[in-house]
C-alpha positions as CSV (number, residue, x, y, z in Angstrom):
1,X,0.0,0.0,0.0
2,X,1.2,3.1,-1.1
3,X,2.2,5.3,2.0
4,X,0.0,8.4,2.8
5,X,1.5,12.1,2.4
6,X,0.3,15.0,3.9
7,X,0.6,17.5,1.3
8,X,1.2,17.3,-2.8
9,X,4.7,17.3,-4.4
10,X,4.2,20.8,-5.5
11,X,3.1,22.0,-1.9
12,X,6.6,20.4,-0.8
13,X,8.5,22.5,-3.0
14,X,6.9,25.7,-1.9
15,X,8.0,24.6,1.9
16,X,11.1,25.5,0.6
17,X,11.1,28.0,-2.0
18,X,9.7,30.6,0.3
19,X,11.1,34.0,-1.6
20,X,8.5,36.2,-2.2
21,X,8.6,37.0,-6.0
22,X,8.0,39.8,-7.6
23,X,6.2,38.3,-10.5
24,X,3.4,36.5,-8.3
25,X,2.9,39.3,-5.5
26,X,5.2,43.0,-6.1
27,X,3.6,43.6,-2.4
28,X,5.1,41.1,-0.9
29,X,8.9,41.1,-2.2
30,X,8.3,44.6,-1.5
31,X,8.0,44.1,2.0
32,X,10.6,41.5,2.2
33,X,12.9,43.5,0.7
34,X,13.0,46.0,3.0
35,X,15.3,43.5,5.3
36,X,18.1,43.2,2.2
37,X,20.7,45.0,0.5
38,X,21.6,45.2,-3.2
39,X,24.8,43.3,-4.0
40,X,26.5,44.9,-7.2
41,X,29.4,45.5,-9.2
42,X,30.9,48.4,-10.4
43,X,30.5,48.4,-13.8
44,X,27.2,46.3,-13.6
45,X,23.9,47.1,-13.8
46,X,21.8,44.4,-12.4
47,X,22.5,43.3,-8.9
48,X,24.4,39.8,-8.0
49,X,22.9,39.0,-4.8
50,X,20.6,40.1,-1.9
51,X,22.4,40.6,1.5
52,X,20.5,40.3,4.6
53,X,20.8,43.3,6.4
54,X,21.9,41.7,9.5
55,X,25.2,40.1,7.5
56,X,25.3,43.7,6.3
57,X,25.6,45.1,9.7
58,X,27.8,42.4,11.3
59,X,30.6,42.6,8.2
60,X,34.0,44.6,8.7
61,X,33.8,45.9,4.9
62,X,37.0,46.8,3.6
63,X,37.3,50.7,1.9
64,X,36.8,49.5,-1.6
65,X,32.7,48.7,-0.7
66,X,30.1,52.1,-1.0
67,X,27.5,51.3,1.6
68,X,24.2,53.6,0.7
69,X,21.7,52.4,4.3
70,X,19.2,55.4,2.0
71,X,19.0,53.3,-1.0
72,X,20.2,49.5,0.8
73,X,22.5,48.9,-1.5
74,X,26.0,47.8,-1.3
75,X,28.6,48.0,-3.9
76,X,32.5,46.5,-5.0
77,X,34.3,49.4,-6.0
78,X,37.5,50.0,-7.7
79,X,37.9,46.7,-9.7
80,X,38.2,46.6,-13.3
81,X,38.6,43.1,-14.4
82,X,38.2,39.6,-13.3
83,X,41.3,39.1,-11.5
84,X,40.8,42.5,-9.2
85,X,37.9,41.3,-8.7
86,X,38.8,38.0,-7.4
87,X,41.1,39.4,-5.5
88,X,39.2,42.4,-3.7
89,X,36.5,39.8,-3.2
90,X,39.0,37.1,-1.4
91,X,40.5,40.3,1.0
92,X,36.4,41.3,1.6
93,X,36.1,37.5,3.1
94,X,39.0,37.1,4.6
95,X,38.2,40.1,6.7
96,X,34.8,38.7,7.4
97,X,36.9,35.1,8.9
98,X,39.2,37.3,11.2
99,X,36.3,39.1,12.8
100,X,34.4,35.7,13.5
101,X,31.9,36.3,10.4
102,X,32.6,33.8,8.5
103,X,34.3,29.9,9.1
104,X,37.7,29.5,8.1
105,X,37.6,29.5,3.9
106,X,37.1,26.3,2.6
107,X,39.4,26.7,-0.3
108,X,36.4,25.6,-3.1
109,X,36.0,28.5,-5.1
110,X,32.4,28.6,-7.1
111,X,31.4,30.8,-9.8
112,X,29.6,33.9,-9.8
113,X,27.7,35.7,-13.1
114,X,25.7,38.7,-14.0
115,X,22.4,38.4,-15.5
116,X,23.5,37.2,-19.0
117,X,25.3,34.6,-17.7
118,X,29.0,36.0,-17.8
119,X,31.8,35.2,-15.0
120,X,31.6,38.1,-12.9
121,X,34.0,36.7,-10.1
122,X,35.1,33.7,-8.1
123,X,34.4,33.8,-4.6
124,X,35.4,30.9,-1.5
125,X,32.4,28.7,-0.8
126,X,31.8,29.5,2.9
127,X,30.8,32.9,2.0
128,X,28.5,32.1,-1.2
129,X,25.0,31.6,1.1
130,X,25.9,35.3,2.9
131,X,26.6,37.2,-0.5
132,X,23.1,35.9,-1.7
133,X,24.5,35.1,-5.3
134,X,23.2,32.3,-7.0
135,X,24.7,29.2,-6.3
136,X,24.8,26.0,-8.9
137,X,24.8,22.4,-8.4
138,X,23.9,18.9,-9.2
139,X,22.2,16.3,-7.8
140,X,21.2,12.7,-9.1
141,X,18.5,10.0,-8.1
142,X,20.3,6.2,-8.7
143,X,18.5,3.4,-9.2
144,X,18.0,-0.7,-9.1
145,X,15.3,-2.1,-11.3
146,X,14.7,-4.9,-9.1
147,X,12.2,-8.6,-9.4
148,X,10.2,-6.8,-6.9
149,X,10.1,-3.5,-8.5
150,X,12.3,-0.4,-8.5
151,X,14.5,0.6,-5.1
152,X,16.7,4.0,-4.9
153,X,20.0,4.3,-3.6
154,X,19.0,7.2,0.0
155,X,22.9,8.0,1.5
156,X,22.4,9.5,4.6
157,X,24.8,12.7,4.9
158,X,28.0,12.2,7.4
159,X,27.6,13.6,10.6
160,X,30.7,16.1,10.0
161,X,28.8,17.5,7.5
162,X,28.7,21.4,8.2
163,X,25.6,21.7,5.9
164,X,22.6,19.5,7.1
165,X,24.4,16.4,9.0
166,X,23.1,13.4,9.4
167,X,20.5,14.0,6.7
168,X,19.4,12.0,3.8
169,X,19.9,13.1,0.6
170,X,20.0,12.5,-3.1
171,X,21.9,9.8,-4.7
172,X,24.9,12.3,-5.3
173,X,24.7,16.2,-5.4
174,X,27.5,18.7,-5.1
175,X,27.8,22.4,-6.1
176,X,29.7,23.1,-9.6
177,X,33.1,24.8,-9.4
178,X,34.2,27.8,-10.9
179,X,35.1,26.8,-14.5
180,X,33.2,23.0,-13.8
181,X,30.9,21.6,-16.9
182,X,28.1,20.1,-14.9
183,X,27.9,17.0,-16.0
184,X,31.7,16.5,-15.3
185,X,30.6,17.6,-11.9
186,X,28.3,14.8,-11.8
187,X,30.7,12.4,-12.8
188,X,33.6,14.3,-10.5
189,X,30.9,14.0,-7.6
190,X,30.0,10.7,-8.0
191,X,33.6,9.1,-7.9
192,X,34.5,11.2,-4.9
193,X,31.5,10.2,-2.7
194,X,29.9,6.6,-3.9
195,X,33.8,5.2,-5.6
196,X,32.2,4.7,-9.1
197,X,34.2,4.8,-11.5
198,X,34.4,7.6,-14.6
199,X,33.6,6.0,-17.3
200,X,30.5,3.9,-16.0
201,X,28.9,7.1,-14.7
202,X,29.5,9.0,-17.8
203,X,28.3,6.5,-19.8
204,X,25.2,6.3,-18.0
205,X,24.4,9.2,-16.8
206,X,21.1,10.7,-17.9
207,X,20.0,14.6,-17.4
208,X,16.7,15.8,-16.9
209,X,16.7,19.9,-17.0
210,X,16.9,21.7,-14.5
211,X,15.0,23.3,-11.5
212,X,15.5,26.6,-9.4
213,X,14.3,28.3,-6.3
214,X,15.1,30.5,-3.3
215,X,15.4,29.7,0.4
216,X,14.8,32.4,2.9
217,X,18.0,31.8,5.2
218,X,21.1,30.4,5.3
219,X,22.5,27.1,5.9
220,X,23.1,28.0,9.9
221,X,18.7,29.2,10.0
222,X,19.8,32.5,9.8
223,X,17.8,35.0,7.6
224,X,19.0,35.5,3.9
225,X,19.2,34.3,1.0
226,X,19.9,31.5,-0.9
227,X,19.0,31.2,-4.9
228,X,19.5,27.9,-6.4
229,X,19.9,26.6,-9.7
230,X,20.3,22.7,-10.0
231,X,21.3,20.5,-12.8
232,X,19.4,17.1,-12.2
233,X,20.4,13.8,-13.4
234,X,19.4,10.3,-13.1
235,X,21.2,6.7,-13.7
236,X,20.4,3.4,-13.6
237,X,22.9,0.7,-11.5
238,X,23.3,-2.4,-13.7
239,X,25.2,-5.1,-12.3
240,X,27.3,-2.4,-9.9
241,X,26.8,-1.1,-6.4
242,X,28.2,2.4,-5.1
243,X,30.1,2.0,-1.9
244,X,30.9,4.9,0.3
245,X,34.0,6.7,-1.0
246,X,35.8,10.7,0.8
247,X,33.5,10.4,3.8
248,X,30.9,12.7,2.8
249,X,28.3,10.1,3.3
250,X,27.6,8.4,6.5
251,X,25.4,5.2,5.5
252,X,23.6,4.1,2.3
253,X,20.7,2.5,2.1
254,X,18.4,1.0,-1.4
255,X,14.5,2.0,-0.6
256,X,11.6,1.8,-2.7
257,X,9.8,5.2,-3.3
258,X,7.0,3.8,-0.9
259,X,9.8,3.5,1.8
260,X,11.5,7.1,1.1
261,X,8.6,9.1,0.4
262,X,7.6,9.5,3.6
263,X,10.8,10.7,4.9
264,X,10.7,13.5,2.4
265,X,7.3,14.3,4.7
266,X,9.0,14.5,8.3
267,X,12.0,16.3,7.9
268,X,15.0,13.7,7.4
269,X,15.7,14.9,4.3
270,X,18.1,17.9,3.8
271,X,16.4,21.4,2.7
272,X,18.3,21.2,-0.9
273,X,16.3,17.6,-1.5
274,X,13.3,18.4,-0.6
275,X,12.4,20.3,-3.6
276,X,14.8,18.0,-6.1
277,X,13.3,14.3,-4.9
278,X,9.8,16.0,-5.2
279,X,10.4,17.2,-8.7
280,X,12.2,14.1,-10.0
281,X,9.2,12.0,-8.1
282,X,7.0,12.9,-10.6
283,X,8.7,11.5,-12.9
284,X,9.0,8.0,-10.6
């Protein structure tokens, strides 16, 4: 028997994606807004990110940021290229892990682009949630085709995870680096944290678009915010079973939908899969 839910997929992903936008109520980002600063560049006219003011507040900005509390805006100054960018960006966040802002840099830098797309900067992942910039990534649903019907391979996040410990999660996810194709993400991702080889999961790897949204807060409950933009993927085990590879995942376990769909209901599984295993279980 098919398990019961409480609420449909599509209510699931709006649990998450909680940013008021502009498009379906101007009133309401309106009034969100009023709690955020405008992230820009010099030199660019759309904004990169929305800051929280409280990260605002709390930061010891260095004297090549114009702060405007009038107009909430908050602007890199004095850069012309990509590499003074990248580098006034990498002094800004270092400042922010002296005064206690940030963690210690985790020395994964991701991408960061403009409206059109274009590489803007790099910046260090711990400080990518706080910046509000939109943050890529993949994540993949594996799969057995089994005599007794289809299972899917749940890992259960490590419990030294800084993000969401002891969660379960997607088959493999990770966030792209700066310069990384996605699907050699995928494929990158999948070696380091279920052992399988390169060539299987490129040869069998299949994608299935994409899907975006934005949380409310960042990774520690604080209030910000956090777009998203995910690659999704799916592939099909034959005759081969992942085994836990650079201690990123805790346990792994093979569940039919039946068994994981409730989980998706009470919580276990990590804010980022929520709305991914609910969009890919449509297709299931």
């Amino acid at each position: 028997m098919s398990p019961q839910i409480p609420y449909s997929n599509l209510e699931l992903v709006e649990r998450v994606d909680l940013w008021p936008y502009f498009s379906k109520d101007p009133e309401a980002y309106k009034r969100h807004m009023l709690n955020y600063y405008y992230f820009f560049v010099e030199g660019f006219k759309q904004p990169l990110g929305y800051m929280h003011y409280s990260f605002v507040e709390r930061m010891p900005w260095p004297k090549f940021w114009d702060i405007d509390r009038e107009k909430r805006t908050l602007t890199l100054k004095t850069a012309t290229d990509f590499a003074g960018r990248n580098k006034l960006i990498d002094e800004t966040i270092r400042a922010g892990v002296v005064a206690g802002v940030f963690e210690e840099c985790c020395n994964e830098m991701f991408r960061v682009s403009d409206a059109n797309g274009d590489r803007v900067f790099d910046m260090d992942g711990t400080a990518l949630d706080r910046f509000g910039v939109i943050n890529y990534g993949v994540h993949m649903i594996g799969y057995v085709h089994k005599p007794e019907g289809t299972k899917y391979w749940v890992p259960r996040r490590s419990e030294n995870k800084a993000r969401y410990p002891g969660m379960l999660d997607n088959t493999v996810g990770g966030s792209l680096r700066a310069g990384e194709d996605p699907f050699d993400c995928m494929v990158r991702e999948s070696e380091e944290e279920l052992s399988l080889s390169r060539e299987y999961t490129s040869a069998n790897l299949k994608p299935y678009g994409t899907i975006s949204w934005t949380m409310v807060q960042n990774d520690d409950g604080s209030p910000g915010c956090q777009p998203q933009v995910q690659y999704l993927y799916e592939m099909e085990f034959k005759d081969i079973e992942p085994s836990i590879g650079d201690g990123e995942v805790g346990e792994l376990y093979l569940k039919t939908l039946d068994e994981a769909t409730p989980e998706r209901y009470v919580t276990r599984f990590c804010g980022f899969t929520y709305c991914l295993s609910a969009c890919q279980s449509f297709r299931m």
